[in-house]
Every structure is written in C-alpha cells, then in structure tokens.
PDB file of N, CA, C and O in Angstrom:
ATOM      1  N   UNK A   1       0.846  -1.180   0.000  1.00  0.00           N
ATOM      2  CA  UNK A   1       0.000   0.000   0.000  1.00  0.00           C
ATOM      3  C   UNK A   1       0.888   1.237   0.000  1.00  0.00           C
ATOM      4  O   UNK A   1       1.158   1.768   1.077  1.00  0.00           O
ATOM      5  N   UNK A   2       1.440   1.814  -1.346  1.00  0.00           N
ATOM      6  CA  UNK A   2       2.419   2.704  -1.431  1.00  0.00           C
ATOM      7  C   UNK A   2       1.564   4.191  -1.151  1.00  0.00           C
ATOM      8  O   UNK A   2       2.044   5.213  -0.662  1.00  0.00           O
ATOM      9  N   UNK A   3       0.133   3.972  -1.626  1.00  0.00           N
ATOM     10  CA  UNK A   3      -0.634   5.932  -1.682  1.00  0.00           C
ATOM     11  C   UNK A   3      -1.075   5.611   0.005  1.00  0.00           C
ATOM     12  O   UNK A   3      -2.151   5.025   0.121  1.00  0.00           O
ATOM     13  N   UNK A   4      -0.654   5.800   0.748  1.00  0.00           N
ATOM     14  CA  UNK A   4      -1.098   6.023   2.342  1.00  0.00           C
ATOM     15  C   UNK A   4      -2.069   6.951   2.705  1.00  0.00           C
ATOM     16  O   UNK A   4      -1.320   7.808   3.174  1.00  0.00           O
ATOM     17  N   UNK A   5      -3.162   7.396   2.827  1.00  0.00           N
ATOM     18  CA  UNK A   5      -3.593   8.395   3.461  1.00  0.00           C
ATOM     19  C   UNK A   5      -3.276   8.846   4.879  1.00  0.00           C
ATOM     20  O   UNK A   5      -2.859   8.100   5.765  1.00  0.00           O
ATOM     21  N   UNK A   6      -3.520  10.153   4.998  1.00  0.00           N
ATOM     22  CA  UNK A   6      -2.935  10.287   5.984  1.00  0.00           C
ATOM     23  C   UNK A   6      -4.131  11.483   6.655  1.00  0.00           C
ATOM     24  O   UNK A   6      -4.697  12.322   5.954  1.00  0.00           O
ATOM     25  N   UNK A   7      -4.350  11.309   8.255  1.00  0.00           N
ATOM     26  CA  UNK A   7      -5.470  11.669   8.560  1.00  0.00           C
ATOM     27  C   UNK A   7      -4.666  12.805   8.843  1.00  0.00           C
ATOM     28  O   UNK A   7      -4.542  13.233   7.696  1.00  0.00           O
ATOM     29  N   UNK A   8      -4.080  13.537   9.507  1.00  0.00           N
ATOM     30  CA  UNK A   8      -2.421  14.340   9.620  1.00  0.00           C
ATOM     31  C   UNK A   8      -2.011  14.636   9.010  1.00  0.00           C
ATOM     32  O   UNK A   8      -1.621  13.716   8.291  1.00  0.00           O
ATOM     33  N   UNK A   9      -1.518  16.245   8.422  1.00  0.00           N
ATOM     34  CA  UNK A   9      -0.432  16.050   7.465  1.00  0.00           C
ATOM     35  C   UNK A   9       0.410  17.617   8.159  1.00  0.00           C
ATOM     36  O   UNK A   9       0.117  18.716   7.688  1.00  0.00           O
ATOM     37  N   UNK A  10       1.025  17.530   8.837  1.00  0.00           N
ATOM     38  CA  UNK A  10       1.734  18.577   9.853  1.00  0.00           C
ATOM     39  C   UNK A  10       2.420  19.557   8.651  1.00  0.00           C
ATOM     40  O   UNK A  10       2.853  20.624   9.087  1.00  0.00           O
ATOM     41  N   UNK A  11       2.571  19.338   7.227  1.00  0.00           N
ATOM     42  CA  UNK A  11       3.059  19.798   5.918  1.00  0.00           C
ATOM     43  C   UNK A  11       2.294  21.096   5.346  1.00  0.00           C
ATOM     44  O   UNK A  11       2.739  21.963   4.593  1.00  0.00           O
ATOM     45  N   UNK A  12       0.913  20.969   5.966  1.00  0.00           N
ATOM     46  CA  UNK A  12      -0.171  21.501   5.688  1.00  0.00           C
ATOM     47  C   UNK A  12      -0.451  23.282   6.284  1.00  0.00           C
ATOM     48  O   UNK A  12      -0.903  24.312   5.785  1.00  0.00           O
ATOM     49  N   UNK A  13       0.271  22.757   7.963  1.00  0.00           N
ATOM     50  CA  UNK A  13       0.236  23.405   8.741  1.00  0.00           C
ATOM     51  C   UNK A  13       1.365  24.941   8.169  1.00  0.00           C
ATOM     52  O   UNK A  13       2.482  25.035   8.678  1.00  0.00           O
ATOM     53  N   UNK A  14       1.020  25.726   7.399  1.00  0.00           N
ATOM     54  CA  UNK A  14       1.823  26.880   6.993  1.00  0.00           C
ATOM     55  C   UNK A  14       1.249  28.190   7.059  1.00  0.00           C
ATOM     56  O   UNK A  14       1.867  29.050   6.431  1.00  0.00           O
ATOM     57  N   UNK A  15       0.027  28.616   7.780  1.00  0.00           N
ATOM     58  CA  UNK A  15       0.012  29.958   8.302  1.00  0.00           C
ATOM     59  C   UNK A  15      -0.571  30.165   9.454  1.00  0.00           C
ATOM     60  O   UNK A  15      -1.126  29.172   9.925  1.00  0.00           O
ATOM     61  N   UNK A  16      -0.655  31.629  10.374  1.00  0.00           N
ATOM     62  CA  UNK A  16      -0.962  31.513  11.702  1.00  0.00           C
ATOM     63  C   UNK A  16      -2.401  30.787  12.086  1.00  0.00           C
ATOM     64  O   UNK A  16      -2.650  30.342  13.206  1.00  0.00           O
ATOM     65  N   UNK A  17      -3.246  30.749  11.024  1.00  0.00           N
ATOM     66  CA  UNK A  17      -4.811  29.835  11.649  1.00  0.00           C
ATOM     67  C   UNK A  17      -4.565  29.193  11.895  1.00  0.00           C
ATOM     68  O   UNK A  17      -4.743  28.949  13.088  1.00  0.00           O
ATOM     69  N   UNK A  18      -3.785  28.065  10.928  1.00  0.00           N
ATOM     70  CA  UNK A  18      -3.619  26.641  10.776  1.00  0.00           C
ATOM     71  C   UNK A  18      -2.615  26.212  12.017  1.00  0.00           C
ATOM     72  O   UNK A  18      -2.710  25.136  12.607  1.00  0.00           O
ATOM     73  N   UNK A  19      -1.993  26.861  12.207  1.00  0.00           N
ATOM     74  CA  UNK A  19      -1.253  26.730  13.606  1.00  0.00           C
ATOM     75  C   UNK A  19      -1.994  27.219  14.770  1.00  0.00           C
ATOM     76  O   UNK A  19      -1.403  26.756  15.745  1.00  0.00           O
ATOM     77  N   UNK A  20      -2.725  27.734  15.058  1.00  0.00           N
ATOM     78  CA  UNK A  20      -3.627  28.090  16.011  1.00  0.00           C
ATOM     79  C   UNK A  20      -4.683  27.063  15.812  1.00  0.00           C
ATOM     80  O   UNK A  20      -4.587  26.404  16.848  1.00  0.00           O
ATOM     81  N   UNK A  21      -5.535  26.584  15.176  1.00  0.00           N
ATOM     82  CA  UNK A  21      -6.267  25.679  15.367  1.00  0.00           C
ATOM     83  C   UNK A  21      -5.436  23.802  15.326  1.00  0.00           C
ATOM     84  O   UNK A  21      -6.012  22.807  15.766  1.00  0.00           O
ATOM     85  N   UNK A  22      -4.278  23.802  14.800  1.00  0.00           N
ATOM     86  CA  UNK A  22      -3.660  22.766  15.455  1.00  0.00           C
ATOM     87  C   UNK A  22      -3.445  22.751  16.882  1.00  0.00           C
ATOM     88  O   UNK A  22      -3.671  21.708  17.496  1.00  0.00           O
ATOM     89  N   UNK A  23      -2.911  24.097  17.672  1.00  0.00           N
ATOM     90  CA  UNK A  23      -2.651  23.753  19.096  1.00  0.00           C
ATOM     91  C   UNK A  23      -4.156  23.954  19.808  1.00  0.00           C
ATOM     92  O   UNK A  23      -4.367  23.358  20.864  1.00  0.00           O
ATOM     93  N   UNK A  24      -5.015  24.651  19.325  1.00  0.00           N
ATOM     94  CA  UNK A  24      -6.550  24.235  20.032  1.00  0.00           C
ATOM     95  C   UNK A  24      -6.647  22.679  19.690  1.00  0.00           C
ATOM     96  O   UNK A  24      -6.812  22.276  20.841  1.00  0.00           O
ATOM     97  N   UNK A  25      -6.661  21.419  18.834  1.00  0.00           N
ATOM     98  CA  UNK A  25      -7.169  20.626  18.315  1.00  0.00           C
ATOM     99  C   UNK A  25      -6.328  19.977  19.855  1.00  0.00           C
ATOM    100  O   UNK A  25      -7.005  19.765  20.862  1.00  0.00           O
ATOM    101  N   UNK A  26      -4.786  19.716  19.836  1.00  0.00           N
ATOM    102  CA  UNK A  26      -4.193  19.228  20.697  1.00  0.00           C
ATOM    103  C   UNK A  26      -4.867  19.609  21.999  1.00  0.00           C
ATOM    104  O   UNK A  26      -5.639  18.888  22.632  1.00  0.00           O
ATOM    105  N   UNK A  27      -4.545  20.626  22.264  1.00  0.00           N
ATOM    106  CA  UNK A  27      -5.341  21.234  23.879  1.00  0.00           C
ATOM    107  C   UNK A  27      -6.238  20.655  23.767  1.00  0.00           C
ATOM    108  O   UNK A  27      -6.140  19.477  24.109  1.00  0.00           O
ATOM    109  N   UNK A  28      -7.589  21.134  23.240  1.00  0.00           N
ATOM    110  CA  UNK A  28      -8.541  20.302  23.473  1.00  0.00           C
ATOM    111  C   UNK A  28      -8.702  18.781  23.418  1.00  0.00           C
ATOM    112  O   UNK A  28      -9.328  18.150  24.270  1.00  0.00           O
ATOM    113  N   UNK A  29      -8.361  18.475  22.824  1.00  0.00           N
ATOM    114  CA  UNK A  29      -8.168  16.618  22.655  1.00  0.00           C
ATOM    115  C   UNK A  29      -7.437  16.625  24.178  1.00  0.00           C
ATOM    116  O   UNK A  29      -8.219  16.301  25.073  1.00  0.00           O
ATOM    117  N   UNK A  30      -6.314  16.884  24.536  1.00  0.00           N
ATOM    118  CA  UNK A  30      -5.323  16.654  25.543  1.00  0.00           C
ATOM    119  C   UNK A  30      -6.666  16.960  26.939  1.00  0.00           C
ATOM    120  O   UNK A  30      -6.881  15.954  27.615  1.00  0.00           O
ATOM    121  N   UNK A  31      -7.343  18.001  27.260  1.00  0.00           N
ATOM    122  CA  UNK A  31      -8.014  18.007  28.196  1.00  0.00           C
ATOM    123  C   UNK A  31      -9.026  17.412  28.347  1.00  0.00           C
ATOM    124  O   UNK A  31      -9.275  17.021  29.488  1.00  0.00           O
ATOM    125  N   UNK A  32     -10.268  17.041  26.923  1.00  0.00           N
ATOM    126  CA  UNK A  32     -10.992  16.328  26.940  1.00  0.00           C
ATOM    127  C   UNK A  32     -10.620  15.070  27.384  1.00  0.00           C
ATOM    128  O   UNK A  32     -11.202  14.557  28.340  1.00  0.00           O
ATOM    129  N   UNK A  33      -9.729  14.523  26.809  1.00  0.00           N
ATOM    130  CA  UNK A  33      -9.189  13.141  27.555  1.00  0.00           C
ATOM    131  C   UNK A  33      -9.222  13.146  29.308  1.00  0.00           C
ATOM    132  O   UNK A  33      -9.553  12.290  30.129  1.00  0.00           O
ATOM    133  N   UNK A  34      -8.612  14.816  29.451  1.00  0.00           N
ATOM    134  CA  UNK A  34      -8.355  14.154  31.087  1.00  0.00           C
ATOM    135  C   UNK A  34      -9.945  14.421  31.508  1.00  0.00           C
ATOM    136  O   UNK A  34     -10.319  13.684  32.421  1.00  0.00           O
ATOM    137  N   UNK A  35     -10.750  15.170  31.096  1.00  0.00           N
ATOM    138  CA  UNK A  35     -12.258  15.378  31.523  1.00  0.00           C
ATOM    139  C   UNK A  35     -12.990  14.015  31.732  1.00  0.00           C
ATOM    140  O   UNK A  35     -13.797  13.700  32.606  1.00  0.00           O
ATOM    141  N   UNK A  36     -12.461  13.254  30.630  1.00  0.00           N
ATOM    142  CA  UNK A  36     -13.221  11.590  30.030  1.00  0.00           C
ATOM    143  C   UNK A  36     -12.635  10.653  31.272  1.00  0.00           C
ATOM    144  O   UNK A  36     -13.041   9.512  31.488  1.00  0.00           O
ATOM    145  N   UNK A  37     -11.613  11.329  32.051  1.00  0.00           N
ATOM    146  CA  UNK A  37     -10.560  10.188  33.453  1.00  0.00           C
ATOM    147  C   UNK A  37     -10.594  10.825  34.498  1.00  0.00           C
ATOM    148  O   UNK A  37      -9.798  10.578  35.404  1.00  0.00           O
ATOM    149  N   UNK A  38     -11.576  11.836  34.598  1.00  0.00           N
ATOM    150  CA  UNK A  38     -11.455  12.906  35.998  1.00  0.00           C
ATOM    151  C   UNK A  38     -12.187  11.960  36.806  1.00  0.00           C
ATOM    152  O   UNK A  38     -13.063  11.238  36.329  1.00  0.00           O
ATOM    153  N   UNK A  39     -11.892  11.951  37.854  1.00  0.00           N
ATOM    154  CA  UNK A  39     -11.968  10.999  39.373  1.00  0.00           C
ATOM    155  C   UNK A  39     -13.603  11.736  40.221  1.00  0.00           C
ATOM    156  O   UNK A  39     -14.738  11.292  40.399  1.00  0.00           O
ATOM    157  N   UNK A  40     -12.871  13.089  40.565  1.00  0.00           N
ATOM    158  CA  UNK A  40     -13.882  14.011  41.165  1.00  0.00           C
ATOM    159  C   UNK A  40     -14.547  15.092  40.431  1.00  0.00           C
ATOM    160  O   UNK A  40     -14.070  15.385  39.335  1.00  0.00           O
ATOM    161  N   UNK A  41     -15.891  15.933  40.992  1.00  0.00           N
ATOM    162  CA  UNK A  41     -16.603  16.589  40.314  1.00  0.00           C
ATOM    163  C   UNK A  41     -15.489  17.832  40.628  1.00  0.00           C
ATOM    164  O   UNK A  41     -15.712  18.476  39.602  1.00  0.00           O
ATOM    165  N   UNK A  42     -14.657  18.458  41.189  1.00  0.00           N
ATOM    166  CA  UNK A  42     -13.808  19.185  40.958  1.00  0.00           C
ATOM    167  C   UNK A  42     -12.814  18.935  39.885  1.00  0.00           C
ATOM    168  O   UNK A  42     -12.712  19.974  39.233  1.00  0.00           O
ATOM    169  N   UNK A  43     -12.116  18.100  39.467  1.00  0.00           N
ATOM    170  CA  UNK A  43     -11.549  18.127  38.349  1.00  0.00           C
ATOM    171  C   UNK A  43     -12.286  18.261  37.637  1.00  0.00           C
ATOM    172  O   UNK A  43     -12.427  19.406  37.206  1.00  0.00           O
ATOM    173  N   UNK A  44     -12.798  17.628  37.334  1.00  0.00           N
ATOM    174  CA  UNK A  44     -14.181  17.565  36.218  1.00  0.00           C
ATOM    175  C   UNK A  44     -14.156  19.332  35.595  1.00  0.00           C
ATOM    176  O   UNK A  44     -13.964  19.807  34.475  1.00  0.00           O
ATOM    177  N   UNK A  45     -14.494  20.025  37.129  1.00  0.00           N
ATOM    178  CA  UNK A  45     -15.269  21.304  36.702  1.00  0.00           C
ATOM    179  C   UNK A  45     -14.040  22.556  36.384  1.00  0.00           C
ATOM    180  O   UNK A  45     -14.241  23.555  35.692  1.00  0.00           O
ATOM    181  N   UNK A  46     -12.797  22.220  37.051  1.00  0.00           N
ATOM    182  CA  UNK A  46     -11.209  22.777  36.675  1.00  0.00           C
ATOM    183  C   UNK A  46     -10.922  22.333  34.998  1.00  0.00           C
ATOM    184  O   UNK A  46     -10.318  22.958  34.127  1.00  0.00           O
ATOM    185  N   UNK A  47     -11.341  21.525  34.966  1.00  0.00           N
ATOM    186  CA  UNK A  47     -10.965  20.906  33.179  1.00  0.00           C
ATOM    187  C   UNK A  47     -12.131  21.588  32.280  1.00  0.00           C
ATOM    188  O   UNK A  47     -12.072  21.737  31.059  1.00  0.00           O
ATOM    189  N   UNK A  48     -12.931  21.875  32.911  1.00  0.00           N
ATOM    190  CA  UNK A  48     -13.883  22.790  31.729  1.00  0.00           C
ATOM    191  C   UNK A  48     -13.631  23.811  31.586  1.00  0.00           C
ATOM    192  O   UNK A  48     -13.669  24.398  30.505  1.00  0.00           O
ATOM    193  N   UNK A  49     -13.174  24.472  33.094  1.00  0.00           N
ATOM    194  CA  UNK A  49     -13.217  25.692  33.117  1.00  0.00           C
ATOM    195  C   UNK A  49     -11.620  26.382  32.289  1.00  0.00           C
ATOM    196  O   UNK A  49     -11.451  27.495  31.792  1.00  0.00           O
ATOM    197  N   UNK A  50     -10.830  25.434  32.386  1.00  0.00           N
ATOM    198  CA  UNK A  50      -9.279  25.374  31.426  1.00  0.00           C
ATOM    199  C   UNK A  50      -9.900  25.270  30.201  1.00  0.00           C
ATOM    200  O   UNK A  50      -9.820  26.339  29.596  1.00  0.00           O
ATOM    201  N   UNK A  51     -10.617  24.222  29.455  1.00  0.00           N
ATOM    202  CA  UNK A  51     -11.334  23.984  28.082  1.00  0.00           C
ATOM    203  C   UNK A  51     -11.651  25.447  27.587  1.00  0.00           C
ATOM    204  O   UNK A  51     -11.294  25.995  26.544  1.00  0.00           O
ATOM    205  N   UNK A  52     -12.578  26.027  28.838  1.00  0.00           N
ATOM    206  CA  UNK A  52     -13.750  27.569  28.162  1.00  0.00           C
ATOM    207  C   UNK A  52     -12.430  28.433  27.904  1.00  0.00           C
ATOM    208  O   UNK A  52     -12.330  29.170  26.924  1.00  0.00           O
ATOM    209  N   UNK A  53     -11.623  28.310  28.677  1.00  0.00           N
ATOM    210  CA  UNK A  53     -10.372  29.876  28.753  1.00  0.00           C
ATOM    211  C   UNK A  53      -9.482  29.600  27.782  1.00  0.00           C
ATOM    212  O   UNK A  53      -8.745  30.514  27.411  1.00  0.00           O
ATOM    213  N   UNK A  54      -9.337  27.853  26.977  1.00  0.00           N
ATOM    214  CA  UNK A  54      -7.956  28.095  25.983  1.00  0.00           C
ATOM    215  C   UNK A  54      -8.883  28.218  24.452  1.00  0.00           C
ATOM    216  O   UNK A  54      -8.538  28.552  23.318  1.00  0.00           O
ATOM    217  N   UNK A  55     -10.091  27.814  24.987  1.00  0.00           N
ATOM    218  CA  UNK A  55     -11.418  28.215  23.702  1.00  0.00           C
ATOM    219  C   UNK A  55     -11.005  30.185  23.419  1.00  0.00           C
ATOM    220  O   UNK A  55     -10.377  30.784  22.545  1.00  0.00           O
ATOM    221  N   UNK A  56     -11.789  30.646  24.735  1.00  0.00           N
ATOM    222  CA  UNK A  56     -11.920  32.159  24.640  1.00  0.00           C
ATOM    223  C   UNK A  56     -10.488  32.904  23.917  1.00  0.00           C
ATOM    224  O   UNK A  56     -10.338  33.706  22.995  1.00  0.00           O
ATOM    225  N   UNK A  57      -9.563  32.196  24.836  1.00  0.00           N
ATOM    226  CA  UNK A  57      -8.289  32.898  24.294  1.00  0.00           C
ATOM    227  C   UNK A  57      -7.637  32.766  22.764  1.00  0.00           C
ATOM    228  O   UNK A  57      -6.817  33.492  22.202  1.00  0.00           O
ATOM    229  N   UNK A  58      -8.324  31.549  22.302  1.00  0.00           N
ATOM    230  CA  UNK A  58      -8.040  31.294  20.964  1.00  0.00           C
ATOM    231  C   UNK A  58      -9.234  32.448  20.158  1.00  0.00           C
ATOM    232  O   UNK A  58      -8.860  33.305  19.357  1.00  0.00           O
ATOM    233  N   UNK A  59     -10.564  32.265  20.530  1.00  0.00           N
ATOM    234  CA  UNK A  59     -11.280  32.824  19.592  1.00  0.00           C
ATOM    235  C   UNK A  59     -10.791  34.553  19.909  1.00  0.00           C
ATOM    236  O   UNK A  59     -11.528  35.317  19.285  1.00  0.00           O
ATOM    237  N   UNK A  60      -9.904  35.152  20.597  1.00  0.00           N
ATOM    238  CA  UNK A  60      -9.774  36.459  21.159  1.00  0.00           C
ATOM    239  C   UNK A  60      -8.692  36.209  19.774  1.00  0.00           C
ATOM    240  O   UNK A  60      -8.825  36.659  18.635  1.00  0.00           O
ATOM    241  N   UNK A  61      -7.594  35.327  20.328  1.00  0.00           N
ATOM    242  CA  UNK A  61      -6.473  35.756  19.404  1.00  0.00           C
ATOM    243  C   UNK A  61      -6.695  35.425  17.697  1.00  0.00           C
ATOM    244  O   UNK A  61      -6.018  35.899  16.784  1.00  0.00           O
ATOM    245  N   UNK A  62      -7.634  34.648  17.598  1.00  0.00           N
ATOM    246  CA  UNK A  62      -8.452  34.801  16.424  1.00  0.00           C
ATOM    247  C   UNK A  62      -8.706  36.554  15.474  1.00  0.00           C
ATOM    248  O   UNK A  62      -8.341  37.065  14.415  1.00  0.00           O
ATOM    249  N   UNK A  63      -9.462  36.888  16.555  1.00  0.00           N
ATOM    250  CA  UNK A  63     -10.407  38.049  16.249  1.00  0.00           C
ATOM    251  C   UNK A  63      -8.901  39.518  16.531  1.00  0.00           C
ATOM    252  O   UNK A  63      -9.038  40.661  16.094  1.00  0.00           O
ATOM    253  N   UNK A  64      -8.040  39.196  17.067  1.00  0.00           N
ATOM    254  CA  UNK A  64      -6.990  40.439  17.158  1.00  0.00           C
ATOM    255  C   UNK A  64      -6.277  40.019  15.951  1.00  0.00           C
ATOM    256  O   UNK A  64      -6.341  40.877  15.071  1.00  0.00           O
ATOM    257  N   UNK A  65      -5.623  38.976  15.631  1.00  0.00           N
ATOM    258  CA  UNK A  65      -5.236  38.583  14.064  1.00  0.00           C
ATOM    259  C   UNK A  65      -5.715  39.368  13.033  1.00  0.00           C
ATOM    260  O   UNK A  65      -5.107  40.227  12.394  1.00  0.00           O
ATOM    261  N   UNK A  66      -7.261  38.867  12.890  1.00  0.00           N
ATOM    262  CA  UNK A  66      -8.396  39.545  11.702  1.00  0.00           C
ATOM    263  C   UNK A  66      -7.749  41.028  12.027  1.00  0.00           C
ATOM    264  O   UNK A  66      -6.948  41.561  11.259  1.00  0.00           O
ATOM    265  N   UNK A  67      -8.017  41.386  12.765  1.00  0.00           N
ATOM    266  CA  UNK A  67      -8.492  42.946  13.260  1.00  0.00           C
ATOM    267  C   UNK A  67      -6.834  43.251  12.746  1.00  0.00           C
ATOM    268  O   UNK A  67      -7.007  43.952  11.749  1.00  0.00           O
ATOM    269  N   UNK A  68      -5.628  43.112  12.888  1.00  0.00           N
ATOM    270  CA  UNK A  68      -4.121  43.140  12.781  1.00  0.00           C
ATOM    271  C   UNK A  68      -4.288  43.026  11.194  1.00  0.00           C
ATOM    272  O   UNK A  68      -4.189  44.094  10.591  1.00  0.00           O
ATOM    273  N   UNK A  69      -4.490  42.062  10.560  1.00  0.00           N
ATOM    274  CA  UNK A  69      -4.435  41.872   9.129  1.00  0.00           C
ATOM    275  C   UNK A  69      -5.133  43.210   7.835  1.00  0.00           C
ATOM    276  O   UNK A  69      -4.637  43.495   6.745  1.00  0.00           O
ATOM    277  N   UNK A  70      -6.419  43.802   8.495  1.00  0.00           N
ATOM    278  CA  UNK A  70      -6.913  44.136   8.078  1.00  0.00           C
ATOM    279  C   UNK A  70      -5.933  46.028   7.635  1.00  0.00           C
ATOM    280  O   UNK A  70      -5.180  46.557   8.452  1.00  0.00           O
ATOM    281  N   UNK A  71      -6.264  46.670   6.180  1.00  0.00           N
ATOM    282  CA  UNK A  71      -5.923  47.229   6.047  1.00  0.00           C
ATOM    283  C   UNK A  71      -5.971  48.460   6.669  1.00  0.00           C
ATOM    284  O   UNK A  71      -7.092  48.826   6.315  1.00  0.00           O
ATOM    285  N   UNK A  72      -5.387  49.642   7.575  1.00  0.00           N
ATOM    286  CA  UNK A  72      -5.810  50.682   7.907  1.00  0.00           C
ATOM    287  C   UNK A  72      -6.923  51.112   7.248  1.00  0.00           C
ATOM    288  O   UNK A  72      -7.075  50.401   6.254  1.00  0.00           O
ATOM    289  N   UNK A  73      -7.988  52.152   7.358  1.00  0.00           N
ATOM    290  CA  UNK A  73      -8.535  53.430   6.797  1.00  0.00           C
ATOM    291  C   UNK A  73      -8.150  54.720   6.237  1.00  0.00           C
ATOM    292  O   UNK A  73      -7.467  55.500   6.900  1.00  0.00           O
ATOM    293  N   UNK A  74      -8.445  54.924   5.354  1.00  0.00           N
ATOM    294  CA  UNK A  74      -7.437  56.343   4.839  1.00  0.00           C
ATOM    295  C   UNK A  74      -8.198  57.058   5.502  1.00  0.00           C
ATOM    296  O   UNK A  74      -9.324  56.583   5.650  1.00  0.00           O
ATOM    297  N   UNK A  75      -7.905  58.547   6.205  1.00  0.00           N
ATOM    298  CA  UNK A  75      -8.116  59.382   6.801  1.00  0.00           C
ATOM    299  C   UNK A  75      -9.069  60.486   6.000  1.00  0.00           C
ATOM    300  O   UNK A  75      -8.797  60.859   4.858  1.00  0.00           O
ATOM    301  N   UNK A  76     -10.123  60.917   6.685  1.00  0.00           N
ATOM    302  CA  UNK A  76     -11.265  61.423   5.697  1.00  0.00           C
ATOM    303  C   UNK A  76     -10.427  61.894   5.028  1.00  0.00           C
ATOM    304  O   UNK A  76      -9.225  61.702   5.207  1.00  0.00           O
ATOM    305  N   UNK A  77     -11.054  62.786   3.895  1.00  0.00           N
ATOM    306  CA  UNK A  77     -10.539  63.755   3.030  1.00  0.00           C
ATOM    307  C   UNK A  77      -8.998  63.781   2.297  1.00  0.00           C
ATOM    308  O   UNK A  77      -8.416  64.621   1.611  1.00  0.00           O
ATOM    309  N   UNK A  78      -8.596  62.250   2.863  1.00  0.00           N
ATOM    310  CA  UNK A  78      -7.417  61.571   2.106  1.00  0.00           C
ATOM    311  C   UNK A  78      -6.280  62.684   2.110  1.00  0.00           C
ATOM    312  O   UNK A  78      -6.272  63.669   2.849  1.00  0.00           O
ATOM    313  N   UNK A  79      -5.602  62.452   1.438  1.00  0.00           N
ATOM    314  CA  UNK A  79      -4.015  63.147   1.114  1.00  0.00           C
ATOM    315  C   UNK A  79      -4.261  64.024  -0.438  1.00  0.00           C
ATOM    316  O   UNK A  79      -4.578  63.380  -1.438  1.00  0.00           O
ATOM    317  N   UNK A  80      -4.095  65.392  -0.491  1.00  0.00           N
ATOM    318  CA  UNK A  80      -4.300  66.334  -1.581  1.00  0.00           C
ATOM    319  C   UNK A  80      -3.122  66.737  -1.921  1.00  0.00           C
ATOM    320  O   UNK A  80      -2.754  67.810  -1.444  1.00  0.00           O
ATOM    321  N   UNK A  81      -2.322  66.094  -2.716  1.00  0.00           N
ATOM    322  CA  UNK A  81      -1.200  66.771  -2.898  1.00  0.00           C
ATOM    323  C   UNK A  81       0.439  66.866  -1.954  1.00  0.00           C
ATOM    324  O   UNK A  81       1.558  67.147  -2.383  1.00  0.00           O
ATOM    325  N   UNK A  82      -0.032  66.491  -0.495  1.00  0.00           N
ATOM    326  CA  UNK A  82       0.893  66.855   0.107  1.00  0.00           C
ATOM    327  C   UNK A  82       1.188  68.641   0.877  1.00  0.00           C
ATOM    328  O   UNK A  82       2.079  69.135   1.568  1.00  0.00           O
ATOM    329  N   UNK A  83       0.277  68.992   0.455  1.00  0.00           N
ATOM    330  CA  UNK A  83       0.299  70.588   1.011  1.00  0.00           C
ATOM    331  C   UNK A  83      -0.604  70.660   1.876  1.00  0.00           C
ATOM    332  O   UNK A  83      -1.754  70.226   1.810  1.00  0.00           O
ATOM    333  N   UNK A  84       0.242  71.574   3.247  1.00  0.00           N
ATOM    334  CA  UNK A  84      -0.881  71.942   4.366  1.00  0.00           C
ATOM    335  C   UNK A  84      -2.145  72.316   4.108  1.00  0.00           C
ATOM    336  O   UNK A  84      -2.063  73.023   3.103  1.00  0.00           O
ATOM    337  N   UNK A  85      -3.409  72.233   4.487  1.00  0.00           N
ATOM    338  CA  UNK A  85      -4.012  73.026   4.365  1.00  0.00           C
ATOM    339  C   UNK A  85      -4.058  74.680   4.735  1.00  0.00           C
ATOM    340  O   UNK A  85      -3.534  75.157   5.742  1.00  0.00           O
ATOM    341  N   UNK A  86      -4.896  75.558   3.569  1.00  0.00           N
ATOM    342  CA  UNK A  86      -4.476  76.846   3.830  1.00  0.00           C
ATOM    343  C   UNK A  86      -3.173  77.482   3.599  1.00  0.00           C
ATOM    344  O   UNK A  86      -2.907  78.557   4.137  1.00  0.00           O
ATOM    345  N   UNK A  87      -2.295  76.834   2.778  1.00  0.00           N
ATOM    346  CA  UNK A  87      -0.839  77.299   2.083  1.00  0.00           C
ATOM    347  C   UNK A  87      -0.928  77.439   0.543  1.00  0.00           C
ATOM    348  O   UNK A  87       0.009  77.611  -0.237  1.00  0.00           O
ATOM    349  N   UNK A  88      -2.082  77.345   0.301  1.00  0.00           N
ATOM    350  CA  UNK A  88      -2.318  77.223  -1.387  1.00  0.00           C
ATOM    351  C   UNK A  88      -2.029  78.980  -1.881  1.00  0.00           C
ATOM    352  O   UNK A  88      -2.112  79.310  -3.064  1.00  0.00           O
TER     353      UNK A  88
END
C-alpha cells in the first residue's frame, strides 16, 4: 500500500490559523481526555473551566489577528497633494 492516506499532514500546517487551530485541536483533545478520566466533580469542573479559557483565548487571538491583518482606513478627506491646508 504505497498511496497512504494520511489523517495528519503537519506539511499543511503553513500559516498563523492553521497553527492556532492545530494547538486548540491538541489542547482540546489533551483536556478532553483528562475530563473523560477525571476521578472528582472538581476536576471535572477545573478541566472545563481550562477547556472555556484556551477556547476564549483562541477565539480572542483569532479576532486580534483579523483585526491586525486588516488594512488601515485612509483618513477622511485623504491626502491632496501633500500641502498643508491653507498654504495654497
């Protein structure tokens, strides 16, 4: 079986989303697991509450990315020439 699929392909992984939603995929997988082996209703409720905050902090650093990427605004009334106003 030389064509392998591959459920993975870490090759793939080449800009900041794709690297941000790889280390959410890990985190989350990594805590859900310990949520799925928590003993007491305190772990239990420490492992969600870690889950909600590496969620929030991803969808934050999500949304400051967008907001970073995006082009400035040109300033009303744009650029005329380069001359002060009132020097004409």
């Amino acid at each position: 079986m030389s064509g392998k699929s591959k459920l993975f392909d870490p090759a793939k992984i080449s800009n900041k989303y794709s690297v941000l939603a790889a280390f959410l995929i890990a985190m989350e997988a990594l805590l859900g697991g310990w949520l799925f082996l928590a003993d007491t209703r305190q772990e239990r409720i420490w492992t969600g509450v870690l889950m909600t905050l590496i969620f929030l902090a991803f969808l934050a650093a999500i949304t400051y990315i967008a907001a970073s990427d995006r082009a400035p605004a040109p300033a009303p009334g744009g650029d005329r020439g380069g001359r002060a106003r009132g020097t004409e």
